[in-house]
C-alpha positions as CSV (number, residue, x, y, z in Angstrom):
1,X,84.8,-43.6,-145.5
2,X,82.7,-41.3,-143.5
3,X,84.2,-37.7,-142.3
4,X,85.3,-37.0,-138.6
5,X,82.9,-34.6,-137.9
6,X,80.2,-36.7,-139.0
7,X,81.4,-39.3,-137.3
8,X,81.3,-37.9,-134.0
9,X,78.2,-36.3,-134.9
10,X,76.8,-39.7,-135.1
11,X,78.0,-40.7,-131.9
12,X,76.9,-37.6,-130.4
13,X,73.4,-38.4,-131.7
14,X,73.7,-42.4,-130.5
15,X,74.3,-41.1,-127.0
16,X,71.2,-39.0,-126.8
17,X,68.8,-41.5,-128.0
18,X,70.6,-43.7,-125.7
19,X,69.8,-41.8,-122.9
20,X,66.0,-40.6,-123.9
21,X,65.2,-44.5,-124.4
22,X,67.1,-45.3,-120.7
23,X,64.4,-42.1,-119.3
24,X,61.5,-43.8,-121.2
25,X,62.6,-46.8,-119.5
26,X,62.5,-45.9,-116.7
27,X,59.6,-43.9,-116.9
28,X,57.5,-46.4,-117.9
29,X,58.8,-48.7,-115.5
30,X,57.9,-46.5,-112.8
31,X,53.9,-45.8,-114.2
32,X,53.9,-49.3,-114.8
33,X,54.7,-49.9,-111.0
34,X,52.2,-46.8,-110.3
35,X,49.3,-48.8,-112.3
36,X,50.0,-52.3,-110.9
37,X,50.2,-50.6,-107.2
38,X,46.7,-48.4,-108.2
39,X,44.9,-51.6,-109.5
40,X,46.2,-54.1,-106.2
41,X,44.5,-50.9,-104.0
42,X,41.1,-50.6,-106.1
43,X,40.1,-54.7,-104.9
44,X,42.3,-54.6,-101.6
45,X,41.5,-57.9,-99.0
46,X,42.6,-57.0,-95.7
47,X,44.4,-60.0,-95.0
48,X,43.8,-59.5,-91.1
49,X,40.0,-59.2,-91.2
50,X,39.3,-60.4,-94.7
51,X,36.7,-57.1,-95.4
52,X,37.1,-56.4,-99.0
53,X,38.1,-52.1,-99.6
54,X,37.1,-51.9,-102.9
55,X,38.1,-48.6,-105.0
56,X,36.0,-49.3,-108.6
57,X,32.1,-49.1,-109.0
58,X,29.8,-52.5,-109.2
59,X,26.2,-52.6,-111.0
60,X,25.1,-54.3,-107.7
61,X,26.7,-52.3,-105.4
62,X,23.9,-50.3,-103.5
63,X,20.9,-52.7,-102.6
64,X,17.9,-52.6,-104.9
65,X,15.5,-51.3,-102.5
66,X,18.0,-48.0,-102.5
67,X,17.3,-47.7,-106.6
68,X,14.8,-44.4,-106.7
69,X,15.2,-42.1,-110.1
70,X,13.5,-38.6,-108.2
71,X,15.9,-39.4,-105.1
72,X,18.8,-41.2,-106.4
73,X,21.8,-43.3,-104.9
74,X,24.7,-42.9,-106.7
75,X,28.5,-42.5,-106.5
76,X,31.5,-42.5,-108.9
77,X,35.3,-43.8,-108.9
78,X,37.7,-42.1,-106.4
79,X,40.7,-40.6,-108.2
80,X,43.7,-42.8,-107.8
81,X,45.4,-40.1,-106.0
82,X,43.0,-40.5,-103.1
83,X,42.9,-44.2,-102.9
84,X,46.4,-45.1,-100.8
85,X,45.1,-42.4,-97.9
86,X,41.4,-43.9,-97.9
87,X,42.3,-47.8,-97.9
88,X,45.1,-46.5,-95.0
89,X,42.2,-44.6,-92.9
90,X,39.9,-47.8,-93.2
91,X,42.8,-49.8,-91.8
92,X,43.4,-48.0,-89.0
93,X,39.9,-48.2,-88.0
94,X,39.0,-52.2,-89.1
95,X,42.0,-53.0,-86.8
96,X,40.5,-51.3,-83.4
97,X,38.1,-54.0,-83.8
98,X,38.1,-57.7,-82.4
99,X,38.7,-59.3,-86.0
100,X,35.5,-61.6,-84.9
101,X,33.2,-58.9,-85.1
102,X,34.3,-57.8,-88.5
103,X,34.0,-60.9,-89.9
104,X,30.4,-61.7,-88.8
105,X,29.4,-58.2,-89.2
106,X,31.1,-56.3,-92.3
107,X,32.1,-57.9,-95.8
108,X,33.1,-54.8,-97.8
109,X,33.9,-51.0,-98.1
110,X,33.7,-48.8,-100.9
111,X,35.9,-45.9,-101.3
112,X,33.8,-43.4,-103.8
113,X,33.3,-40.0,-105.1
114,X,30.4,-37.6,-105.1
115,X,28.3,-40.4,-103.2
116,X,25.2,-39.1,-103.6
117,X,22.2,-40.7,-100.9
118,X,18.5,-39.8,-101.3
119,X,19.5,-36.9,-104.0
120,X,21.9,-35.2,-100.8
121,X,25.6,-35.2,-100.8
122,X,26.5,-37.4,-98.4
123,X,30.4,-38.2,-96.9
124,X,29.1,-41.8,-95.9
125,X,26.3,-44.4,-95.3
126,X,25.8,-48.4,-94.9
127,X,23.9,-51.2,-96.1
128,X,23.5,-53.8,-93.3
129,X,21.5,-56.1,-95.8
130,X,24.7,-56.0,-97.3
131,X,27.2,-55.8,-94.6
132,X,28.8,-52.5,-96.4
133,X,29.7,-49.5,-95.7
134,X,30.4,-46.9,-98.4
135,X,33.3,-43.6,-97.7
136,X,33.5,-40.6,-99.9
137,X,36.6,-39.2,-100.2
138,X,36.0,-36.3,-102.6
139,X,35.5,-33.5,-100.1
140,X,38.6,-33.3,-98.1
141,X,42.5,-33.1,-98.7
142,X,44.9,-35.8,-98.9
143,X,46.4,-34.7,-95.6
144,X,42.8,-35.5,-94.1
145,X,42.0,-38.7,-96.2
146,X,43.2,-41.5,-93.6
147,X,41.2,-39.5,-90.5
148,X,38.2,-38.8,-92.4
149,X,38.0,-42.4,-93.8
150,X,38.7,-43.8,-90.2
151,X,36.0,-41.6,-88.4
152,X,33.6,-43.0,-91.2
153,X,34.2,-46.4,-90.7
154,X,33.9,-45.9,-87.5
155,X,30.8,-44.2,-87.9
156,X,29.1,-46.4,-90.3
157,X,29.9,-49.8,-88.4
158,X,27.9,-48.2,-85.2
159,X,25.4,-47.5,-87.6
160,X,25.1,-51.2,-89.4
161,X,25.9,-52.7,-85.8
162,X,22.2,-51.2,-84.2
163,X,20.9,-52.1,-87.5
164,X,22.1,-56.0,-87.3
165,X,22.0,-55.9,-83.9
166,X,18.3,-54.0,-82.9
167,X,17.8,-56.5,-80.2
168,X,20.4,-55.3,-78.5
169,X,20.2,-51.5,-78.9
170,X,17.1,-50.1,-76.9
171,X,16.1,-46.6,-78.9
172,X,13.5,-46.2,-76.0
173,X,16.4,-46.4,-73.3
174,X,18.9,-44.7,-75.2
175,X,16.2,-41.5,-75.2
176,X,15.7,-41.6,-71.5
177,X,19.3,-40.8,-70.9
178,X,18.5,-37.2,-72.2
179,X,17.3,-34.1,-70.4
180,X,13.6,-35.1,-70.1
181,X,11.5,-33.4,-72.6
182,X,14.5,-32.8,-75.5
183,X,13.0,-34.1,-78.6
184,X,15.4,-35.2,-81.9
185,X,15.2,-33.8,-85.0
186,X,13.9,-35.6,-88.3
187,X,17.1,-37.5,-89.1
188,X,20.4,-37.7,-90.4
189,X,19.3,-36.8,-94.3
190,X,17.0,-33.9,-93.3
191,X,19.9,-32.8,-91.3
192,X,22.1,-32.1,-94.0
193,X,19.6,-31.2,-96.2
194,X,18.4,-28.3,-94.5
195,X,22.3,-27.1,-92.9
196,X,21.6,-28.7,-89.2
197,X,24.7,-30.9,-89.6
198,X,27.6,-29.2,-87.4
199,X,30.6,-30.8,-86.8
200,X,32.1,-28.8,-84.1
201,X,32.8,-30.5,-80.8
202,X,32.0,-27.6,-78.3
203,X,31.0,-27.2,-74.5
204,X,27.6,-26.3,-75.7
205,X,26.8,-29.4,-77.1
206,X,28.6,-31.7,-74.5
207,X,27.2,-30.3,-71.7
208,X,23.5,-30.8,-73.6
209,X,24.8,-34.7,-74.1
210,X,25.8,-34.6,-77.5
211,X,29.4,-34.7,-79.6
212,X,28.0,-32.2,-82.1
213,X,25.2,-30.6,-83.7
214,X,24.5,-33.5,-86.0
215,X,24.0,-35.8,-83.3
216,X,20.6,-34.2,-82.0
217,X,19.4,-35.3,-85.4
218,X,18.0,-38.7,-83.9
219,X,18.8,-41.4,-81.9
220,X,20.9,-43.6,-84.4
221,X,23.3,-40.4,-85.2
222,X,23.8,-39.4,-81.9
223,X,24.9,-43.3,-81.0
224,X,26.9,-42.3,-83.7
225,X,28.8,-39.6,-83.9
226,X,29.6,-40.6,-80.1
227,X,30.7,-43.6,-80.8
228,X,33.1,-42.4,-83.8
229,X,35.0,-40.1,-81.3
230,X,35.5,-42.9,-78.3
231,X,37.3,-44.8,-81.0
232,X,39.4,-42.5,-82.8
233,X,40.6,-41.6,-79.1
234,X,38.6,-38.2,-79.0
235,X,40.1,-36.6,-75.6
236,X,37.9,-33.8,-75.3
237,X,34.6,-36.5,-75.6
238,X,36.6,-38.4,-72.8
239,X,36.8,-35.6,-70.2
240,X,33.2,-34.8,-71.2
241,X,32.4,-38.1,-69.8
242,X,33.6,-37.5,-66.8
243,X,32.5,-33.8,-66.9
244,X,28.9,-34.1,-68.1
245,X,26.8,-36.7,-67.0
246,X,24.8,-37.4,-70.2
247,X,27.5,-38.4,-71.8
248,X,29.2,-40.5,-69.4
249,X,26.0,-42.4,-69.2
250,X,25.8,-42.5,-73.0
251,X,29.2,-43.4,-73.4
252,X,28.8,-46.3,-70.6
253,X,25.5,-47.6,-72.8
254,X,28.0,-47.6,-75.8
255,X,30.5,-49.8,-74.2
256,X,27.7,-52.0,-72.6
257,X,26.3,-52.5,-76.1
258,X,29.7,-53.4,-78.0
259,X,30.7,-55.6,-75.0
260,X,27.4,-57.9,-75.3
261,X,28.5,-58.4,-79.1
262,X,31.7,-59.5,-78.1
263,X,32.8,-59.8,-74.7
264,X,36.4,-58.6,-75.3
265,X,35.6,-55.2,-75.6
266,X,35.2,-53.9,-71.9
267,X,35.7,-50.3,-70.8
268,X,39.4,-51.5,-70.4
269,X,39.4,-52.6,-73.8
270,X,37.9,-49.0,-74.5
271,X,40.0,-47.4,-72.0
272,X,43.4,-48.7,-73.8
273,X,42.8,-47.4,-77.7
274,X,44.9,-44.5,-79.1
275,X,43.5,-41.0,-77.8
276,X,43.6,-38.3,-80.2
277,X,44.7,-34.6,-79.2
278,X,45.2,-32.8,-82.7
279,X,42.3,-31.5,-84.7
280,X,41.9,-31.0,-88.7
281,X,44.0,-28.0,-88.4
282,X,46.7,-29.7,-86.5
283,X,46.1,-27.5,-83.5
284,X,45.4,-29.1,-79.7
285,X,41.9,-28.6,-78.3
286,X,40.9,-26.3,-75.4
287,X,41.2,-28.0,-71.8
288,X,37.6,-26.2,-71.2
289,X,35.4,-24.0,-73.4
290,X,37.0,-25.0,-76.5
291,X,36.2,-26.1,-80.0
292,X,37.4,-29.3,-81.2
293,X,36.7,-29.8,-85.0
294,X,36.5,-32.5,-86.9
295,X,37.4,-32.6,-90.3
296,X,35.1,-30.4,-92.4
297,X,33.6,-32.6,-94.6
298,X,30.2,-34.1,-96.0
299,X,28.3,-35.8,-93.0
300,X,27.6,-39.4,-92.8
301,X,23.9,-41.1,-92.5
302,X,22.8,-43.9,-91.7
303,X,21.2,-46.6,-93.6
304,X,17.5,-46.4,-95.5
């Protein structure tokens, strides 16, 4: 016979485990869901487009050409805490697009970490030979991951699209819609190599022809970084084509270009995506003489 006070000491004891292995339980059943979630999002289809947005590292993933030891290419996993806000930013941008140009243009994105291009920190860059374009998502906060992703995509495709597409894109005719006598710089790479990579959307820069500092680089970033802010719904890059002439010529070349790959997107189809009026800081650009940033981040490049 076993004592009372043992007895509901017992009990007492039974109740606790009970409940510690009911919170393990559950526990694990929610990191279990948390894993199973993580892993779906690392090798995500989108089933609209069919573009792979892959979240894990692959042997062949950067072309062979790109492989150079003194100036390497090379990235690492995201965290999984940055994945669901990058595979939601690439989304928002793959679906501004007729789903036949994806398709015939764009097979995969990687979501990566210190992406590394030429030996420079880099916040994006494509392979056309490839049809990928490759985001890194280590440099801003989680708040900023589905915008900054977006703009990338966004971004990168203009950059893969020339590439793909050079019969179509005229660099020659593209520099004549500048001030005569402005000369480029030496590139996207050498721009952020050597700190000429502004982001800040000013009246300094419109009214030159130009979304930002970064864009005077060359010809293929300042297709570019225009063409990133028509389609996340830039509304100060909007009134500066109405505004500036150099870029409502620029912007009109943008549409004419995307319109011969597919016929569906006319300056109506332009005219009818989102517009944006909020910058990183969540605060509404200047109607005139204002500065409209972007978010701060690594700048993108185009491909080798």
């Amino acid at each position: 016979m076993v004592p009372l006070h043992r007895d509901a000491a017992l009990k007492g004891f039974l109740w606790k485990l009970g409940i510690y292995l009911l919170f393990v339980a559950v526990v694990t059943t929610v990191s279990s869901q948390e894993r199973r979630r993580e892993n779906a999002l690392r090798t995500y289809v989108d089933p609209v487009t069919g573009v792979q947005i892959l979240s894990h590292l692959d042997p062949d993933m950067f072309p062979a050409s790109w492989d150079d030891p003194s100036e390497p290419t090379v990235a690492e996993e995201p965290e999984a805490k940055l994945i669901a806000g990058g595979v939601r930013g690439v989304l928002l941008a793959l679906h501004k697009y007729p789903t036949s140009l994806l398709r015939a243009n764009l097979k995969r994105v990687y979501l990566v970490q210190n992406l590394l291009v030429d030996g420079v920190e880099t916040g994006g860059v494509n392979a056309p030979e490839l049809k990928t374009i490759y985001v890194d998502l280590d440099n801003v906060t989680r708040l900023d991951e589905p915008v900054w992703a977006e703009e990338t995509i966004h971004h990168e495709f203009a950059h893969l699209l020339t590439d793909i597409h050079s019969n179509d894109f005229s660099e020659e005719t593209w520099a004549k819609l500048n001030k005569p006598g402005f000369k480029y710089g030496d590139g996207g790479t050498e721009a952020i190599r050597t700190g000429h990579d502004g982001g800040d959307i000013t009246d300094e820069y419109l009214q030159k022809g130009f979304a930002e500092e970064y864009g005077m680089s060359d010809i293929q970033e300042d297709f570019a970084t225009l063409t990133e802010r028509i389609f996340v719904g830039d509304v100060l890059v909007r009134k500066a084509a109405a505004r500036y002439p150099i870029v409502g010529r620029k912007v009109d070349r943008i549409i004419s270009f995307y319109e011969t790959l597919n016929p569906a997107m006319t300056k109506d189809y332009f005219r009818h995506l989102p517009t944006v009026t909020v910058n990183s800081d969540n605060q509404p650009p200047s109607e005139s003489g204002g500065t409209h940033t972007t978010v701060d981040a690594k700048h993108k490049v185009s491909a080798h």
